[in-house]
N, C-alpha and C positions, 0 to 999 in steps of 0.2 A: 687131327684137328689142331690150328695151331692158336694162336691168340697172342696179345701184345700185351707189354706190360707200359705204361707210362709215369713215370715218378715228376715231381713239381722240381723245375732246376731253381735254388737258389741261389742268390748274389754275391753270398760269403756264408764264411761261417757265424757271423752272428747274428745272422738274416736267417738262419735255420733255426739258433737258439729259441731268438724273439715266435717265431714261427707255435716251437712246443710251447712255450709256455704261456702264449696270447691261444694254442689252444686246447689244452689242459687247463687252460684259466689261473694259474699258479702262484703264486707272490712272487715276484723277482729279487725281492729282497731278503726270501728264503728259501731258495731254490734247493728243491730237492734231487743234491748233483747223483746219487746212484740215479734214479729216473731218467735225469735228462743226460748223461753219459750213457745209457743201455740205446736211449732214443737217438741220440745223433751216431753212434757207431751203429748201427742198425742200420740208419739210413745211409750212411758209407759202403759198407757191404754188399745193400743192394744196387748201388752205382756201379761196383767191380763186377754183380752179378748180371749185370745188365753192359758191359765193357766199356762203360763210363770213365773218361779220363778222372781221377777226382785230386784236386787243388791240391798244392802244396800245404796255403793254408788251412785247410779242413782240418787237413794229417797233424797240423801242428797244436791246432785247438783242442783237436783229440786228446793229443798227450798232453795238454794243460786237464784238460777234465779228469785224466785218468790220476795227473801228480796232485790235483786237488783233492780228489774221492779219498787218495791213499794216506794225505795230508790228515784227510778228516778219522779214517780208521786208527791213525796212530795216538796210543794213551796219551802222548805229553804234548798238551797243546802251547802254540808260541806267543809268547808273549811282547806286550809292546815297552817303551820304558818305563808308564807310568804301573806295567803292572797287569794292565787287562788285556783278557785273551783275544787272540787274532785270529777272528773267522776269514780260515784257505779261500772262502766266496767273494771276501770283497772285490777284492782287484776284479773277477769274473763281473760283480753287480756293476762296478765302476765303468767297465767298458762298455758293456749293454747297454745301461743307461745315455753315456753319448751318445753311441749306435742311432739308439731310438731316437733322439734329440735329431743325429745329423737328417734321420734315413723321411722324420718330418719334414726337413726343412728343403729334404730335397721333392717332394710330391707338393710342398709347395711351390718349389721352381717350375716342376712341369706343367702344373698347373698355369702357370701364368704363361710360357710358352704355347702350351695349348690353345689357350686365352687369344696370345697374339697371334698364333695361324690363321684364324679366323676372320683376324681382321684382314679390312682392306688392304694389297699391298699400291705401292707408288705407283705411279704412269712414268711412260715414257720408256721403260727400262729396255724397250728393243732399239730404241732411237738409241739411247745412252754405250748400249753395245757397239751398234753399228758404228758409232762416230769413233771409239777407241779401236776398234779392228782396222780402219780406215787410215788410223794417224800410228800403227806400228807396220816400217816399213820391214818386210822379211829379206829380199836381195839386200839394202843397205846394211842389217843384220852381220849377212852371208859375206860381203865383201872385207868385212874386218875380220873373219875368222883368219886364223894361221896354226901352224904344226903345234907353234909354243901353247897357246890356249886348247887344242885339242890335249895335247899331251898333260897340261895343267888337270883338266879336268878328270883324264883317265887316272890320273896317282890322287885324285882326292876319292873317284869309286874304287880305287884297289885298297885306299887307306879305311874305309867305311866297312868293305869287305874282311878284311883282316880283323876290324872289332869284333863285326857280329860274328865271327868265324870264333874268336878267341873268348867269348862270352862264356861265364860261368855257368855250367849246367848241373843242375839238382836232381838226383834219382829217387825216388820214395821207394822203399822196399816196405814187401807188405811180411808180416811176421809170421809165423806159420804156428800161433801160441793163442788163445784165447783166455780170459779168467775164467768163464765155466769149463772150458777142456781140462785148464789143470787143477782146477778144485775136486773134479773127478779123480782128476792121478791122483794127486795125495790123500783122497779116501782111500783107494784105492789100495796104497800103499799100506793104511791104515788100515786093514781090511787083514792084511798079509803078516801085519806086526801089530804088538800093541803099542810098541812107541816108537817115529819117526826121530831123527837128530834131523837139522837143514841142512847140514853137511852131505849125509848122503842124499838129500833131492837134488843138490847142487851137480854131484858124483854123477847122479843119471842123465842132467844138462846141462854140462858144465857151460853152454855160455853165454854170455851176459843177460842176454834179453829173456832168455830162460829162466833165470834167478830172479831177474826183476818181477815176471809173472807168478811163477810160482810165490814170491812174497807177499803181492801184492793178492794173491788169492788164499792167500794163509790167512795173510787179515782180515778178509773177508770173512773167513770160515770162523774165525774168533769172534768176527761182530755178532753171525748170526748161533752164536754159541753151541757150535757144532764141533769143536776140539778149543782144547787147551795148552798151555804151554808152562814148559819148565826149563830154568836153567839151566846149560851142559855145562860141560867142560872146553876150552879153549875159547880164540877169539871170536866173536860175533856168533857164537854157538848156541844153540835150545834144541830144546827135545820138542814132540809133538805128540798129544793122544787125545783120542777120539774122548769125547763125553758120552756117561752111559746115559740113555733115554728119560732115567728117574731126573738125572741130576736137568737134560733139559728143560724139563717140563716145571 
């Protein structure tokens, strides 16, 4: 038995955003980024599971939600000059907001376009055809042709070619890491030892985008006070250990 799947295409990425949170019902002005980060990469994943090409931009939004979420798990928040802290959301609410601004004022365009199909169009427009097919002569065209104007025009499509030939192209690689997979590893690990260094989760994937994840899935694990951390020894070094059950509770 077989059966289809059909997912809603949206316009952009922030036409997904506005999407969750007009229907979650949510505040826009405090968006709950773990939520609406689970929700949009979710519905990424099922593009790819469905062999949906999906946008450079999604990919990019993505990783703005992810360096915002991560912004937010970290203790020391930034500060502006006079002093007060800078919620990682604004820039996100700032864009939204136009979004919604522009993405009105565009269904009010359609709207009047709509509007105008219906009306009347002008008379005569077969008449007004015929009279200009009539005054472009195609032989008197044909007789000024020569090699020089053919050959003009063939180096202006070989010059056009050569652009779109030479245009910059963008590959999305997709990651083969998620935050729930390695929030498991490093239980995991945690499981085997009673105390983790970063150093050696680093050791097991050393490269980069491995360490980014695993980081940013430490901090997670911290938010929901499910390990702890302690100072080590050397540069950018900590230990890591699990919390016993009493102390989560």
């Amino acid at each position: 038995m077989s059966f289809e799947i059909k997912l809603p295409l949206f316009e952009g990425p922030f036409d997904l955003l506005l999407f969750f949170i007009e229907r979650d019902e949510l505040d826009i002005y405090d968006i709950p980024i773990s939520k609406i980060t689970k929700d949009f990469l979710d519905y990424l994943h099922e593009l790819e599971k469905l062999n949906i090409e999906v946008a450079s931009e999604f990919i990019l939004v993505a990783a703005k939600l992810m360096r915002i979420k991560a912004k937010m798990l970290l203790p020391r928040p930034q500060l502006d000059e006079e002093g007060n802290e800078i919620d990682p959301r604004d820039e996100l609410v700032k864009h939204l907001l136009e979004y919604k601004r522009y993405k009105s004022v565009l269904q009010e365009l359609a709207d009047l376009e709509e509007a105008q199909l219906h009306k009347e169009k002008r008379g005569n427009i077969l008449k007004e055809v015929r009279k200009l097919s009539e005054s472009v002569n195609v032989e008197s065209e044909m007789q000024d042709l020569d090699l020089y104007k053919l050959l003009k025009v063939y180096q202006k499509v070989l010059q056009k070619w050569e652009i779109e030939k030479n245009k910059p192209t963008h590959t999305v690689e997709k990651y083969p890491y998620t935050i729930e997979e390695q929030k498991s590893f490093i239980l995991l690990k945690l499981s085997e030892k009673e105390k983790l260094s970063f150093e050696s989760i680093i050791k097991y994937m050393p490269s980069k985008i491995a360490v980014i994840y695993n980081f940013l899935s430490i901090l997670e694990l911290l938010q929901l006070r499910i390990i702890t951390l302690h100072l080590g020894i050397g540069y950018n070094n900590f230990w890591i250990e699990k919390l016993e059950e009493e102390l989560v509770k």
